[in-house]
C-alpha positions as a printed NumPy array, in Angstrom:
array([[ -7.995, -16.011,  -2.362],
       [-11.526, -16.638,  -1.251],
       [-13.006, -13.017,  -0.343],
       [-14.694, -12.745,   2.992],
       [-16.516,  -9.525,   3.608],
       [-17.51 , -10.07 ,   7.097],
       [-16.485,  -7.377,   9.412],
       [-16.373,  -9.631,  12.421],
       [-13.439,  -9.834,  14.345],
       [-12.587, -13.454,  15.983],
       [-10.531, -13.249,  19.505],
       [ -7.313, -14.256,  17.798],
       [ -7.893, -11.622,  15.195],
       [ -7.465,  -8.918,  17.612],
       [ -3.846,  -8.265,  17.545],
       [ -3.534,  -8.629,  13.9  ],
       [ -6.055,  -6.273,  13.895],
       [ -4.351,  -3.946,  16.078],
       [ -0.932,  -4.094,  14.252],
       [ -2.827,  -3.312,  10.739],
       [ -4.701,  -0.258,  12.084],
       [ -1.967,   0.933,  14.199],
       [  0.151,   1.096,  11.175],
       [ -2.289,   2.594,   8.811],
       [ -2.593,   5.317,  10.717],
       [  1.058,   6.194,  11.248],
       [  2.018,   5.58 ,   7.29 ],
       [ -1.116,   7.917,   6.904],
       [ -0.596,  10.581,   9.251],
       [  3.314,  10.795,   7.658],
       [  3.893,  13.967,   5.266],
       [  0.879,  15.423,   7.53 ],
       [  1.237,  19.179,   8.455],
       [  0.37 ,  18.355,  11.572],
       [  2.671,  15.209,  11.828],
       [  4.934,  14.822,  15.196],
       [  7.949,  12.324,  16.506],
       [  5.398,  11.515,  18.902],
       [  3.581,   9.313,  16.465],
       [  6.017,   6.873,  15.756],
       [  4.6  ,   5.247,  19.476],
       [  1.885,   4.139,  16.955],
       [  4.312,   2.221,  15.525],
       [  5.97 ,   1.061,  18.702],
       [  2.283,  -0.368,  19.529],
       [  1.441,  -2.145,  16.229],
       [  5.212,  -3.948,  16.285],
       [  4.602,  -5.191,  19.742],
       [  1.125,  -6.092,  18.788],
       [  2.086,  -7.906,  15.759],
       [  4.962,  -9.864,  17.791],
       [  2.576, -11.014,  20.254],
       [  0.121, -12.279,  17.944],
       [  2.957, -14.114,  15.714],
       [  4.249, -15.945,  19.215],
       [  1.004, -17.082,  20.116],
       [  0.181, -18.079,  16.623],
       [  2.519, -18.075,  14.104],
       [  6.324, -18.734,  15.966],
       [  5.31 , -21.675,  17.449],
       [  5.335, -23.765,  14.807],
       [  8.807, -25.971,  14.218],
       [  8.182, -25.075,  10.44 ],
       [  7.286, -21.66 ,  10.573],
       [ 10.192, -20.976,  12.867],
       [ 12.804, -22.698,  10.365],
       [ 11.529, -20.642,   7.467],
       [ 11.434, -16.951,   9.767],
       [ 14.291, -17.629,  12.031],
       [ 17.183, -16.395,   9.375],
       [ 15.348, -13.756,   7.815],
       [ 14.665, -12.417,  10.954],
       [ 18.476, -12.517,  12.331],
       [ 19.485, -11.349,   9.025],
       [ 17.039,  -7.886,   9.173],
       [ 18.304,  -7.312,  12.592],
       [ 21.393,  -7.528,  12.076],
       [ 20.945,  -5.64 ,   8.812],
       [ 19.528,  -2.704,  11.36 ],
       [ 22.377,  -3.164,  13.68 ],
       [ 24.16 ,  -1.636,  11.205],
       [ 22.322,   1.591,  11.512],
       [ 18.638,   1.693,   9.434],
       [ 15.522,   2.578,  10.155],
       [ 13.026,   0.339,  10.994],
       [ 10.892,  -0.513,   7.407],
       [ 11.615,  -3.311,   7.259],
       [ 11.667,  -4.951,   9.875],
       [  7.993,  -3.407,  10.873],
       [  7.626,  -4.995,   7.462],
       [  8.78 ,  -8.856,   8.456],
       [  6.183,  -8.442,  11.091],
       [  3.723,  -7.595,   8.46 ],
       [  4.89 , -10.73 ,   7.014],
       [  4.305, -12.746,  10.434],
       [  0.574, -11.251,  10.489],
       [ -0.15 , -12.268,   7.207],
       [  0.315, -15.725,   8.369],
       [ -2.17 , -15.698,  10.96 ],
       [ -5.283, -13.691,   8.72 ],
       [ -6.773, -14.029,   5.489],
       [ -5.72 , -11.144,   3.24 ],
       [ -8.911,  -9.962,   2.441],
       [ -9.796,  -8.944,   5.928],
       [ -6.372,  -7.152,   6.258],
       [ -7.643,  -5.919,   2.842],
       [-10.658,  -3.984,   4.754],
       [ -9.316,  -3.174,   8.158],
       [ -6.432,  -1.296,   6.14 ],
       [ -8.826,   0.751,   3.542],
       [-11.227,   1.498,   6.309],
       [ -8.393,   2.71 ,   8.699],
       [ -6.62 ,   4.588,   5.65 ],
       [-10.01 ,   6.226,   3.618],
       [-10.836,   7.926,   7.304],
       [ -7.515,   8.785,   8.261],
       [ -6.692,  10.276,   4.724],
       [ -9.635,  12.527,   4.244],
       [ -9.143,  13.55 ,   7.629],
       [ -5.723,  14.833,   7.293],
       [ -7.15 ,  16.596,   4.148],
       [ -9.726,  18.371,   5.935],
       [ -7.128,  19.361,   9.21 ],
       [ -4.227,  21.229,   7.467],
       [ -3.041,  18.703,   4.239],
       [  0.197,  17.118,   3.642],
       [  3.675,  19.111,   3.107],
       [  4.624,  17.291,  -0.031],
       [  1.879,  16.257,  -3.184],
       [  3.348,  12.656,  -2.97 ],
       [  1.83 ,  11.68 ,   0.026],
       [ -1.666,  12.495,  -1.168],
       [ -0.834,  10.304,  -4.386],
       [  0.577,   6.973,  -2.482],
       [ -2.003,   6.948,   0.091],
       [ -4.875,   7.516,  -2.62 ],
       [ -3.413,   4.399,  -4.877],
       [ -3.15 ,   2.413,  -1.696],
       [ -7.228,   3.484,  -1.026],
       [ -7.757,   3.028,  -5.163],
       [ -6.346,  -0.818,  -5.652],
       [ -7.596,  -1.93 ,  -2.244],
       [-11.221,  -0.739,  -3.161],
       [-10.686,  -2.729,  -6.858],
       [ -9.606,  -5.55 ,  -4.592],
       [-11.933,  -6.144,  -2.011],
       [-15.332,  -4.888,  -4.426],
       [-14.441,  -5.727,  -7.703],
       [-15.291,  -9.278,  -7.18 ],
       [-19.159,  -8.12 ,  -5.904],
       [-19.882,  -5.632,  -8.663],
       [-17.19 ,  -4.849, -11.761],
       [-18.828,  -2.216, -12.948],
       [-19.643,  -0.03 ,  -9.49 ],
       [-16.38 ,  -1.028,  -8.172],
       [-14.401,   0.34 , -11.271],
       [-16.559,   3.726, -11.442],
       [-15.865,   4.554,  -7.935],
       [-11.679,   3.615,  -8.673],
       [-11.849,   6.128, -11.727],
       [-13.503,   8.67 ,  -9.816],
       [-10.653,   8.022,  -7.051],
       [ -8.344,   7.935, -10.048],
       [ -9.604,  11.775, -11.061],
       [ -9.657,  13.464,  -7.874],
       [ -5.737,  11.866,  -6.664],
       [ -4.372,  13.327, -10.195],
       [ -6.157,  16.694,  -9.859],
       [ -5.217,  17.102,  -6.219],
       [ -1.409,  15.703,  -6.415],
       [ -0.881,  16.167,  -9.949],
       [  1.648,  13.429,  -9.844],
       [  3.185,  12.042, -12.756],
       [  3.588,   8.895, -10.82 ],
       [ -0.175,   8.579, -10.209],
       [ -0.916,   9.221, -13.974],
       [  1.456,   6.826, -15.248],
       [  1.318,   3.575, -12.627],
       [ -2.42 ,   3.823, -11.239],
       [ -3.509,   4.441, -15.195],
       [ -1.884,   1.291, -15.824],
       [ -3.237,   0.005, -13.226],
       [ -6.688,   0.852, -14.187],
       [ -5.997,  -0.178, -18.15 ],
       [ -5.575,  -3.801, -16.919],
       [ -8.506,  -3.958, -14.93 ],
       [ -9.942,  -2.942, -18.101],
       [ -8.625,  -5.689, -19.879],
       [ -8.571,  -8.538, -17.151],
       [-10.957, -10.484, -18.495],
       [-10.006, -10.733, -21.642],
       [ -7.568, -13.552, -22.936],
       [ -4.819, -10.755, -23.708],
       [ -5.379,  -9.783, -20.195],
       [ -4.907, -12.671, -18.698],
       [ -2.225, -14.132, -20.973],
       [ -0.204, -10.764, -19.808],
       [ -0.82 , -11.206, -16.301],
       [ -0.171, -15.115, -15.999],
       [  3.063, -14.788, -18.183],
       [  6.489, -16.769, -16.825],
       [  7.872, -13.479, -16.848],
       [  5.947, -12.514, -14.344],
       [  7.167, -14.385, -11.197],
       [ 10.34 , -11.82 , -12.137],
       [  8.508,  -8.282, -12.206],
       [ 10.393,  -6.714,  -9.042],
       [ 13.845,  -7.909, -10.254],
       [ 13.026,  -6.258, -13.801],
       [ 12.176,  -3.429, -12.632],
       [ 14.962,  -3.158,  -9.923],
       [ 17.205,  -4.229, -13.136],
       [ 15.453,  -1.386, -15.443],
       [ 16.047,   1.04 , -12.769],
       [ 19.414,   0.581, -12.033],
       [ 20.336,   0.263, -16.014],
       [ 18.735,   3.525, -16.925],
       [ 20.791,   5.2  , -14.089],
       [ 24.094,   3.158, -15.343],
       [ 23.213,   4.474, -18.832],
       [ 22.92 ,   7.901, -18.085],
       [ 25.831,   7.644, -15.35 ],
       [ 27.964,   7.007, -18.736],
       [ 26.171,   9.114, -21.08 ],
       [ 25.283,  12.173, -19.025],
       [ 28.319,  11.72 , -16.392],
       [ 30.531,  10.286, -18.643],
       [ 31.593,   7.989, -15.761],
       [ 34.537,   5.593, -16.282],
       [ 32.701,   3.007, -14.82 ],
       [ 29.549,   2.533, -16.92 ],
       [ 31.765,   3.362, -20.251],
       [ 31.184,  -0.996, -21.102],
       [ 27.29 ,  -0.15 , -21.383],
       [ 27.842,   2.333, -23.99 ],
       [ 29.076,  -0.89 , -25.944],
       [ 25.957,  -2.843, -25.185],
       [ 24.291,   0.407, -27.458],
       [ 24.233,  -0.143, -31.352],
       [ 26.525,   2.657, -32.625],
       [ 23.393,   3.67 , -34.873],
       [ 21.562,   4.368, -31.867],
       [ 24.753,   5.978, -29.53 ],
       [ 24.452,   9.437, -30.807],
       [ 20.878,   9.746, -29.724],
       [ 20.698,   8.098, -26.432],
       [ 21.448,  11.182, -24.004],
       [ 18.663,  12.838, -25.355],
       [ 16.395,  10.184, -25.259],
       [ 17.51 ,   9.607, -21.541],
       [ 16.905,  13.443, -20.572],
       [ 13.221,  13.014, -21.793],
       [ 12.87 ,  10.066, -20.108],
       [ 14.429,  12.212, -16.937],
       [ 12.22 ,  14.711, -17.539],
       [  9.172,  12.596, -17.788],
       [ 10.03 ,  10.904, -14.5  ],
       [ 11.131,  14.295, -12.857],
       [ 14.663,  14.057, -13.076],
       [ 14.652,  10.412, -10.456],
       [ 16.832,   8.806, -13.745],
       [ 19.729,  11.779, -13.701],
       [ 19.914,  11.76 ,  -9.399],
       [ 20.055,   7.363,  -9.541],
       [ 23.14 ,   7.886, -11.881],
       [ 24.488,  11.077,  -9.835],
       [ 23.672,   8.589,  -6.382],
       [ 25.643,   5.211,  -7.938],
       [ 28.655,   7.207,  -9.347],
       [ 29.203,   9.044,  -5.936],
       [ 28.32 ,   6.576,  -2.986],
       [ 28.121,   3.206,  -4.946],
       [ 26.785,  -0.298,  -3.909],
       [ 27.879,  -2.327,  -1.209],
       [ 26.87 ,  -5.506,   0.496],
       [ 25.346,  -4.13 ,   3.46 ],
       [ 24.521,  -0.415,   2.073],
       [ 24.469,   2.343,   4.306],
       [ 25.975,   4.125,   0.909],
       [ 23.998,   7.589,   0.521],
       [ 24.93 ,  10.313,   2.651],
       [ 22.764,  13.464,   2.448],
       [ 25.271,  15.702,   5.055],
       [ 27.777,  15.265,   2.009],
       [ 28.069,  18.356,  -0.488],
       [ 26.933,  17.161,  -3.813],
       [ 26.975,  20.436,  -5.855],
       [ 24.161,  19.42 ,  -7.199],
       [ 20.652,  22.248,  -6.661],
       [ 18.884,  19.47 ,  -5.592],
       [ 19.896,  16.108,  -3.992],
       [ 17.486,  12.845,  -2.942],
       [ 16.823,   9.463,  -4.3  ],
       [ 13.13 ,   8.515,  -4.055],
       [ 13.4  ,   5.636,  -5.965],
       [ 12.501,   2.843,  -3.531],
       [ 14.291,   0.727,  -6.018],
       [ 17.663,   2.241,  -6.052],
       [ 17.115,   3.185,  -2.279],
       [ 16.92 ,  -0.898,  -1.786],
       [ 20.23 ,  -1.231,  -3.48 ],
       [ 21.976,   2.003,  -2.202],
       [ 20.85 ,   2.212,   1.873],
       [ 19.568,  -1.162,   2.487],
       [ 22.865,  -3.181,   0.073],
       [ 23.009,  -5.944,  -2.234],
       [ 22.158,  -8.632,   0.25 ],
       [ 18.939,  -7.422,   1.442],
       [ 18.129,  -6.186,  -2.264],
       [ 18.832,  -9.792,  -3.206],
       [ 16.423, -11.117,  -0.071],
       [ 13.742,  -8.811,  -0.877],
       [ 13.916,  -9.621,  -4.692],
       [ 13.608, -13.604,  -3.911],
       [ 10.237, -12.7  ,  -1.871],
       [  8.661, -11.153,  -4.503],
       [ 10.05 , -13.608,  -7.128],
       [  8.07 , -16.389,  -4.343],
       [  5.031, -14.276,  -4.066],
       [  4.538, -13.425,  -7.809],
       [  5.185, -17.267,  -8.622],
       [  2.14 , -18.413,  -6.579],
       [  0.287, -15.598,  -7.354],
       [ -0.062, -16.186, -11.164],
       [  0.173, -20.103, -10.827],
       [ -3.416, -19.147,  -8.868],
       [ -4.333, -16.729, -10.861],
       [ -4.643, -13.777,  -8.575],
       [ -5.312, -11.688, -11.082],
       [ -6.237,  -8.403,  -8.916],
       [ -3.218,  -9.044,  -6.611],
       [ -0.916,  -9.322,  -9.488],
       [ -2.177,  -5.899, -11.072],
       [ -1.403,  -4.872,  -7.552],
       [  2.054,  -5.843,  -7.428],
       [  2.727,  -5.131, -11.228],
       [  1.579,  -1.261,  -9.897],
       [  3.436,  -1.353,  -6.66 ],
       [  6.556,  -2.38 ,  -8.697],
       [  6.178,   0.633, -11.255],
       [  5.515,   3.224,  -8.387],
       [  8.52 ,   1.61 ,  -6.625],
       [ 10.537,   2.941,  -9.669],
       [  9.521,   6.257,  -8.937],
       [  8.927,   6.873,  -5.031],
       [ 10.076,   4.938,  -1.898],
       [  7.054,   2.882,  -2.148],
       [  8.992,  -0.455,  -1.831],
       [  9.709,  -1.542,   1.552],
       [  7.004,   0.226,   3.626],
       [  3.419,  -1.663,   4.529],
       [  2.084,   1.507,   4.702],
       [  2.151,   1.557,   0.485],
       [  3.194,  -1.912,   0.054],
       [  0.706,  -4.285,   1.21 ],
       [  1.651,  -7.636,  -0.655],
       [  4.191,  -8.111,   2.471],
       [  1.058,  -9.516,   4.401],
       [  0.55 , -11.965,   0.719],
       [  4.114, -13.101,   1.352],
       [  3.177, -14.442,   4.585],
       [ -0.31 , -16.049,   3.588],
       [  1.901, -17.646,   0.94 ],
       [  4.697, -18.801,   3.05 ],
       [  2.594, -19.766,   5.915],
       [  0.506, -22.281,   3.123],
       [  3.674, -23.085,   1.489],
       [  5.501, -23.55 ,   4.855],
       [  5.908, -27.541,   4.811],
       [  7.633, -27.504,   1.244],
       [  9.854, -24.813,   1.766],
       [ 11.04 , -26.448,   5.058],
       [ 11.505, -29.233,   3.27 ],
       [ 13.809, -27.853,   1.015],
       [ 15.835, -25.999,   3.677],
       [ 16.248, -29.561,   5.009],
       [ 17.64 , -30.559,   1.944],
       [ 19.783, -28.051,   1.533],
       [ 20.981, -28.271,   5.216],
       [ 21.737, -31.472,   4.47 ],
       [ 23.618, -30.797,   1.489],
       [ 25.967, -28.547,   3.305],
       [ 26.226, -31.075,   6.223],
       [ 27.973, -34.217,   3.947],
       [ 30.365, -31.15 ,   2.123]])
């Protein structure tokens, strides 16, 4: 993407606008001290805000509509079914996107979030450290994004010292692990390693690994740790030399990514999958000392079900797949740390920590005539069957 810096706002821009500062502040204010039910109007106002806008602009275009129509019946439906609201606030996202270049959502979002952020540090803090690491790797990736491209070297001194300062205030293993990889391959983006890594096939298929990874460490342990009748036939996928060490290795692991590998395993065996999800039930008594599934991965699976797990995953497989046949190399470190952090917290389905949903709909919104096309096709298809 070309980056435009200019902090003017056109008329049409205004509800975009609107709908991206509205909902930086309410993702920021969550996990505030001082947080109240009465904020979620904020996001009452940035949904109707980004509606409007994708009517006037977006919705009103024969292709547009064909492409947005059935994954907007499908999410409603989806939270007909009893959900919260994620992701559809997220589709709208994806409707905004359409209408603006990234890279001014890029800015209205990191200056909305920076003063927001330090402001809720200064007036009482967060309840839990994991707020203050998300929303300080949404401010660290953004800044990379939007300066890096000016001045490399500034840019990446001011994302270290952001780097220092969200580990030694939230002492997350999370923010260690994915923003330090993050940070590694802006180290190495320019070089042809770099960019061979980044622009690999694999890839376009970075979310469904990782949702794959997740849910296979959690099977393996389910039949390791639980030994659960149902995951027995991975302990066969395991060479036998390698069997009598694998619990172990798996507890590490656990330990390493505070115990979110042993709870995904604990979650699967007790609720399950289904299509539509809805699976995880808190009010039940687990037995367990402690009991909840951060993992926006296995959450995706679990609460939202296999068919909007397999919705979401074709996005992202879309998104990645124009991203590195561009070469978008910042975006893609962005998504390749989203993804990892994704493993770990419910950093998934949210704008508020996954801003590539506004990419999707830059990329749809270009790509809108040859995916129509196809759905044409395919219409057709079904039509002579």
């Amino acid at each position: 993407m070309t980056m435009q810096m200019s902090i003017k706002v056109k008329k049409k821009e205004i509800l975009p606008l609107m709908y991206c500062v509205f909902t930086s502040i309410y993702y920021t204010l969550r996990g505030w001290k001082y947080s109240t039910k009465i904020l979620d109007v904020l996001l009452v106002i940035a949904v109707i805000c980004g509606l409007v806008n994708a009517f006037q602009h977006v919705l009103n275009k024969a292709r547009t509509l064909m492409i947005m129509m059935p994954l907007i019946i499908l999410i409603i439906y989806r939270m007909s079914l009893g959900a919260d609201a994620r992701l559809f606030v997220s589709l709208v996202a994806v409707l905004v996107g359409m209408s603006v270049n990234f890279d001014k959502i890029a800015s209205w979002i990191l200056s909305t979030k920076t003063i927001i952020f330090v402001f809720c540090l200064l007036m009482g803090g967060y309840v839990h450290l994991n707020y203050i690491s998300m929303n300080m790797g949404v401010i660290l990736f953004l800044t990379l994004y939007i300066y890096y491209p000016k001045n490399k070297i500034k840019s990446f001194i001011l994302a270290v010292i952001i780097y220092v300062l969200g580990v030694f205030v939230s002492k997350s293993g999370a923010m260690i692990v994915c923003a330090g990889a993050g940070l590694i391959l802006y180290i190495i983006v320019n070089t042809k390693i770099g960019k061979r890594i980044l622009t690999s096939k694999a890839m376009a298929f970075l979310f469904p690994m990782v949702l794959f990874l997740n849910w296979f460490l959690a099977a393996l342990y389910s039949a390791y740790g639980y030994s659960n009748p149902n995951f027995c036939f991975i302990k066969n996928l395991v060479p036998k030399a390698l069997s009598p060490h694998m619990l172990p290795f798996l507890n590490i692991l656990d330990i390493i990514v505070s115990g979110r590998i042993s709870l995904a395993a604990y979650s699967i065996e007790k609720f399950g999958v289904s299509l539509w999800g809805g699976n995880i039930n808190y009010n039940v008594d687990t037995g367990l000392p402690y009991f909840l599934i951060d993992s926006g991965m296995i959450l995706l699976l679990q609460d939202w079900g296999i068919v909007m797990a397999i919705v979401v995953m074709l996005a992202f497989i879309f998104l990645m797949f124009k991203l590195v046949k561009k070469k978008e190399y910042r975006l893609i470190i962005s998504a390749i740390v989203i993804s990892l952090w994704a493993f770990n917290e419910d950093a998934l389905l949210a704008v508020g920590t996954n801003y590539l949903f506004y990419v999707i709909g830059y990329e749809l919104y270009n790509s809108r005539k040859e995916i129509a096309t196809k759905m044409k096709n395919v219409y057709g298809v079904f039509q002579k069957t």
